[in-house]
C-alpha positions in Angstrom: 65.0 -11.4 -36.6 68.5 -10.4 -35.5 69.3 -7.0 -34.6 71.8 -5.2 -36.8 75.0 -3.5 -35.0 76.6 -0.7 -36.5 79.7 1.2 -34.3 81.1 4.9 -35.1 84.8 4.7 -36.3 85.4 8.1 -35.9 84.4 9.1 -39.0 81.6 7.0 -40.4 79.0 4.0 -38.7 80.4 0.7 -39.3 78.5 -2.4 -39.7 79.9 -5.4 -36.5 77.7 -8.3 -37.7 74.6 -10.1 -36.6 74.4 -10.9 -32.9 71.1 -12.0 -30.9 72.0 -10.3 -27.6 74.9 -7.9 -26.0 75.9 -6.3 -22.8 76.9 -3.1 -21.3 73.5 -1.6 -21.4 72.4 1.4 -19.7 69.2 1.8 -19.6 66.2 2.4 -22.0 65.6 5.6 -24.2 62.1 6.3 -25.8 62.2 9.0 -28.1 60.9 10.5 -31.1 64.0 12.9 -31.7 66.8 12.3 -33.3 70.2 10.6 -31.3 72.8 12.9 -31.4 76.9 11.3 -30.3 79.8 12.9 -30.5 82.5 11.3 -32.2 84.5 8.2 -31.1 81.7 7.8 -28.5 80.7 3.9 -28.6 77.0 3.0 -28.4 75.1 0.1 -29.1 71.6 -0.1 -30.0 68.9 -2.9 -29.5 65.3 -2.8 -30.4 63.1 -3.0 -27.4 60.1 -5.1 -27.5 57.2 -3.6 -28.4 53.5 -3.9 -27.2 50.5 -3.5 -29.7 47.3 -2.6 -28.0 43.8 -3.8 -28.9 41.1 -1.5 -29.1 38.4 -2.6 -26.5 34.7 -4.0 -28.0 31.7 -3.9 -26.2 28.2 -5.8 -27.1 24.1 -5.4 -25.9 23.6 -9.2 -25.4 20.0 -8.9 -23.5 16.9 -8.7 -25.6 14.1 -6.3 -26.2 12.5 -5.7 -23.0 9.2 -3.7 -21.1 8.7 -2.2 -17.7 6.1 -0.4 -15.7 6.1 3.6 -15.5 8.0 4.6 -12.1 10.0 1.2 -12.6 13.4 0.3 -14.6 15.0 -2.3 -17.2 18.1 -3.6 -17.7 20.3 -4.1 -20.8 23.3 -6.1 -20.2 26.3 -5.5 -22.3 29.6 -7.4 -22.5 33.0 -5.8 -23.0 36.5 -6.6 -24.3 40.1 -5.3 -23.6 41.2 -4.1 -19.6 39.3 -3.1 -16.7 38.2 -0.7 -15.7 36.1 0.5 -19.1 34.0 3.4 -19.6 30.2 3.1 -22.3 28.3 5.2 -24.1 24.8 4.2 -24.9 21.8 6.2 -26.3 18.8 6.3 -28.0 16.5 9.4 -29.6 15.5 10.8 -26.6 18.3 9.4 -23.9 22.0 9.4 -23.3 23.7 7.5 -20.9 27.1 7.3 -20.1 29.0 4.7 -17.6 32.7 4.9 -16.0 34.9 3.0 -13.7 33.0 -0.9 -15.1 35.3 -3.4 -13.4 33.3 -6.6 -15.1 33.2 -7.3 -18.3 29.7 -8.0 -17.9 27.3 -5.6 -16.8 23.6 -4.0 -16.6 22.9 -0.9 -17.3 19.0 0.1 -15.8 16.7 2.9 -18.2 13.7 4.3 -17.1 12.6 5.8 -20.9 11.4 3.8 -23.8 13.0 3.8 -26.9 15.7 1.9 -29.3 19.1 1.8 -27.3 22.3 1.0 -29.1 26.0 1.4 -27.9 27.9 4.8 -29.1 31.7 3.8 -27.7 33.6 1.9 -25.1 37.4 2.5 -23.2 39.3 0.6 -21.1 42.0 1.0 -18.8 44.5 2.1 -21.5 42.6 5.0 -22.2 41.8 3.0 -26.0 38.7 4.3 -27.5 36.7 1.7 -29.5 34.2 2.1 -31.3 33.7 -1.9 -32.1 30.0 -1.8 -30.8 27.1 -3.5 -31.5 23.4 -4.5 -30.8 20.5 -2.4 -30.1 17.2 -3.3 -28.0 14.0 -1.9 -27.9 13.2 -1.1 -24.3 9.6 -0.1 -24.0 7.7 2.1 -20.8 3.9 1.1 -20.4 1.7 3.9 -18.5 0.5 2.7 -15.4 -3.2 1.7 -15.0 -5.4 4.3 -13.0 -7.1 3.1 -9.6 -10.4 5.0 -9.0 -12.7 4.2 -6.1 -16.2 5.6 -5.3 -17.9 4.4 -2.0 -21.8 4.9 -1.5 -23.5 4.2 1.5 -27.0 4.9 2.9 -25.9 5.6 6.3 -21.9 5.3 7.1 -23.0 2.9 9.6 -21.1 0.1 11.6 -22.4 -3.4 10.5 -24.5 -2.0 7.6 -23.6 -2.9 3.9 -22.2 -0.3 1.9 -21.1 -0.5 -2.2 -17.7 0.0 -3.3 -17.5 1.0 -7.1 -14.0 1.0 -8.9 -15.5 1.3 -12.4 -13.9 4.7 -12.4 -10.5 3.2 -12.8 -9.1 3.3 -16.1 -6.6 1.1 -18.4 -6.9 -1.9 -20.6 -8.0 -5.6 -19.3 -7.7 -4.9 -15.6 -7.9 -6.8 -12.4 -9.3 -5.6 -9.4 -8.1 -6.1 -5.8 -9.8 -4.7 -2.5 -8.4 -4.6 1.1 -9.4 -2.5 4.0 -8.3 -1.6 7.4 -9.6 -2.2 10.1 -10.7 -5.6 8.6 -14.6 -5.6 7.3 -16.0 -8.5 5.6 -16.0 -7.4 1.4 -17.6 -9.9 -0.2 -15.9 -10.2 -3.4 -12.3 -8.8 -3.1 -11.7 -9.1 -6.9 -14.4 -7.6 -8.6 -14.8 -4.3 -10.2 -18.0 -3.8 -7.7 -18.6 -5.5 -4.8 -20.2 -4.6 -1.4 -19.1 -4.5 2.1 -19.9 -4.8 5.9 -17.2 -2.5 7.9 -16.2 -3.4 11.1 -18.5 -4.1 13.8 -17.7 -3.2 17.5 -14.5 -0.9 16.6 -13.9 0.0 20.6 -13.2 3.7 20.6 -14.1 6.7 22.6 -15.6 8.6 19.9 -18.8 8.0 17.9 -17.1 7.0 14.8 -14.1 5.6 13.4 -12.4 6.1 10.0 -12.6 3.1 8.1 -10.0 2.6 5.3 -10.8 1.1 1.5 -7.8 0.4 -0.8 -8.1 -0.5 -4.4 -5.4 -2.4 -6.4 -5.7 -2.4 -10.0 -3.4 -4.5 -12.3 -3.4 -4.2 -15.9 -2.5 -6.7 -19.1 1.2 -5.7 -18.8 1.4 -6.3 -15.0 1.6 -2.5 -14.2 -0.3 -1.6 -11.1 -2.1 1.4 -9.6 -3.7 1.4 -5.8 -5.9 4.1 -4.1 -7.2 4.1 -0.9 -10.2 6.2 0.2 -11.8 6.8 4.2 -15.0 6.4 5.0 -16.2 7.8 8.5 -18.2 5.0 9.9 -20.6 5.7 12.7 -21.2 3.3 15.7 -23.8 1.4 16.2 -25.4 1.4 19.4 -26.4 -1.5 20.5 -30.3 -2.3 22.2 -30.7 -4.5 25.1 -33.1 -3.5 27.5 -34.1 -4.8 31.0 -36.2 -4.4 33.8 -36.6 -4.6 37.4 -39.5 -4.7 39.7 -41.7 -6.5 36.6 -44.0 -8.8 37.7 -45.5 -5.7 39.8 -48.7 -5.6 41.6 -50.7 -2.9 40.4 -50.2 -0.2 43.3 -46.5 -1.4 44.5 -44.5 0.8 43.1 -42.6 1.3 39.9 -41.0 -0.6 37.4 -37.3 0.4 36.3 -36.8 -0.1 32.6 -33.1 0.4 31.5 -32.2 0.9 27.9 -28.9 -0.7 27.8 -27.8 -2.3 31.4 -26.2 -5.1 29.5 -24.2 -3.6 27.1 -20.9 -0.9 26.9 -22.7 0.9 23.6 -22.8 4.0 26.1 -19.0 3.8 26.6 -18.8 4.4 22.6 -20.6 7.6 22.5 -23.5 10.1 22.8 -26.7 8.2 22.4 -30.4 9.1 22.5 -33.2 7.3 23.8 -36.9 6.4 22.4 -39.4 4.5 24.4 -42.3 3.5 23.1 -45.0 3.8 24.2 -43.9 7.1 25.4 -47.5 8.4 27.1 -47.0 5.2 29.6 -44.1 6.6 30.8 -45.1 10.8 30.3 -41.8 12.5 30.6 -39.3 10.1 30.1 -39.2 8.2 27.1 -35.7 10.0 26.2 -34.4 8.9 29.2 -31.8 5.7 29.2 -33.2 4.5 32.6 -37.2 5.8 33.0 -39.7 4.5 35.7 -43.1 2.6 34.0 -46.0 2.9 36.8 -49.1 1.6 35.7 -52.0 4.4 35.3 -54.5 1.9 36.0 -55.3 -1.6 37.5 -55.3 -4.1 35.3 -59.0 -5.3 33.8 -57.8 -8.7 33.9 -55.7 -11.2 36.6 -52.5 -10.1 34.8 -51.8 -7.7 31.8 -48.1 -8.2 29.7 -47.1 -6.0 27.1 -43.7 -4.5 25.4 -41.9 -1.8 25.9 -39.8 -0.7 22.9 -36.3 0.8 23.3 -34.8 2.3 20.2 -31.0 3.7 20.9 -29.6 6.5 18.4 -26.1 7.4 17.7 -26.4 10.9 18.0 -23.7 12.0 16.2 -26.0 10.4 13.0 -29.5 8.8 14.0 -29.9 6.7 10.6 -27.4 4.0 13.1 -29.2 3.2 15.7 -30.9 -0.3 17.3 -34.2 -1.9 18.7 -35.6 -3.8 21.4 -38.1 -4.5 23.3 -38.9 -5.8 27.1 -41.6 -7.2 28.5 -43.4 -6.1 31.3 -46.7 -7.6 33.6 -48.6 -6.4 36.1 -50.6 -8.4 38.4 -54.2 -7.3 39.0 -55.1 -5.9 42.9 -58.1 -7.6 43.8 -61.1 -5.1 44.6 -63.9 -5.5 46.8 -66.1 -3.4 46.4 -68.3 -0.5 48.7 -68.3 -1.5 52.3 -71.4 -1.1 54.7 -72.3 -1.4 58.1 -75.2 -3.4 58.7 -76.7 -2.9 62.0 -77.4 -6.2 63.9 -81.5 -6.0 65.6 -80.9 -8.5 67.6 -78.2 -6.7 69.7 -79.7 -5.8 72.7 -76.4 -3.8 73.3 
């Protein structure tokens, strides 16, 4: 509506009339005291345009919502009024607070269970609202519980052991089993299964330490993983040869050698069994021992086996056998020689 126009006369305001707009102004006052002229001073007044402000609204839209233990979840709220805006949010046990939001849409993460609902919102004006709404149950599941328990006869390379994860604890789990170095498991995703670790693991020691990781998942997709060593021993490996076999009984020797054709010695400290040991009195401990026959041969040609058995010293239950053959050739024997004197040499 118009603005009414009242001037001093000196002695009392008078009343000019209606008008929509003036000039001569200078400048804008905003106060809460009271104008004070002095008399026959001129001033006109115009109402200034006002500005009414909104209180800013905020809203959960997301819905109710679980996550793992160690994990988050959001809860996306919208907001009204100006950017930026600042939120409260609680619930029993948690209270969160947010400032400097520049979108009108945004997530806010928890890491605790429980019902969440908005407590306030502000904007850029520094309006407090308390038009909030929505709640969402956010809920924490406990993580499942990976337990593993190996057992093996020997801790040997290329010899089955059992891994066991009944140990592991939660409800409707799935099992999942990996190791390092690679060895052949034979079911991956069962509870129990059975292995074969790694076979010909180069190293300069007698063992290695072989790795076992379970993965268990339960009905809420929350996971758990454990890993435990195993020191697995090398397996030596058996390949004897010989030299010198066929012999003729009374030539010489015949040089057996326990593992000529293999690196198995690079791997380790390994002991030595030859059997029989009393054909070879002395050494039948030694990696490279010398066979001479005690006897000649009864027949044209006798052929039988030595047996080499290589230990891993560092734990004998791994060790390997083989066997070579060996012959020796008969010497031909002739018997007692005599001189029979001729009578009929006249000389």
């Amino acid at each position: 509506s118009n603005i009414r126009i009242a001037k001093w006369d000196g002695s009392q305001w008078v009343e000019k009339g209606s008008v929509t707009n003036g000039t001569g102004a200078s400048g804008t006052v905003e106060t809460d005291s009271a104008l004070v002229f002095s008399p026959g001073e001129e001033a006109i007044f115009t109402l200034a345009t006002t500005t009414t402000e909104v209180a800013p609204s905020a809203a959960i839209t997301s819905g109710d919502s679980s996550f793992c233990a160690g994990d988050s979840a959001g809860i996306d709220i919208e907001m009204t009024g100006d950017s930026p805006w600042g939120i409260g949010l609680s619930s029993v046990d948690t209270t969160i607070t947010h400032s400097d939001i520049v979108s009108s849409d945004t997530t806010i993460y928890v890491t605790s269970g429980g019902t969440y609902a908005l407590d306030s919102v502000n904007d850029n004006d520094d309006s407090w609202g308390y038009n909030v709404s929505g709640s969402v149950q956010m809920t924490r599941n406990a993580n499942p519980v990976a337990a593993i328990n190996i057992y093996s006869p020997n801790n040997c390379e290329d010899r089955s052991l059992d891994l066991d994860g009944s140990g592991s604890s939660g409800s409707s789990l799935s099992y999942s089993w990996s190791s390092n170095p690679g060895s052949d498991i034979a079911n991956p995703d069962e509870e129990s299964t059975f292995a074969v670790p790694s076979d010909g693991i180069e190293s300069t020691n007698a063992s290695y330490d072989q790795y076992y990781t379970l993965t268990v998942t339960d009905e809420h997709g929350c996971q758990d993983e454990t890993t435990q060593m195993i020191e697995i021993y090398q397996t030596p490996v058996s390949e004897p040869s010989q030299s010198g076999s066929p012999l003729c009984y009374g030539n010489g020797v015949v040089d057996l050698d326990a593992d000529s054709d293999t690196e198995s010695s690079n791997y380790g400290y390994y002991e030595y069994s030859w059997t029989p040991a009393d054909s070879i009195p002395g050494e039948s401990d030694w990696e490279k021992p010398d066979y001479e026959p005690s006897g000649n041969p009864g027949q044209a040609e006798m052929s039988f086996y030595m047996k080499d058995t290589i230990f891993n010293a560092n734990n004998r239950n791994c060790y390997d056998v083989d066997s070579v053959e060996v012959t020796i050739i008969r010497r031909p024997e002739t018997g007692n020689q005599y001189h029979v004197p001729n009578d009929f040499d006249q000389n």
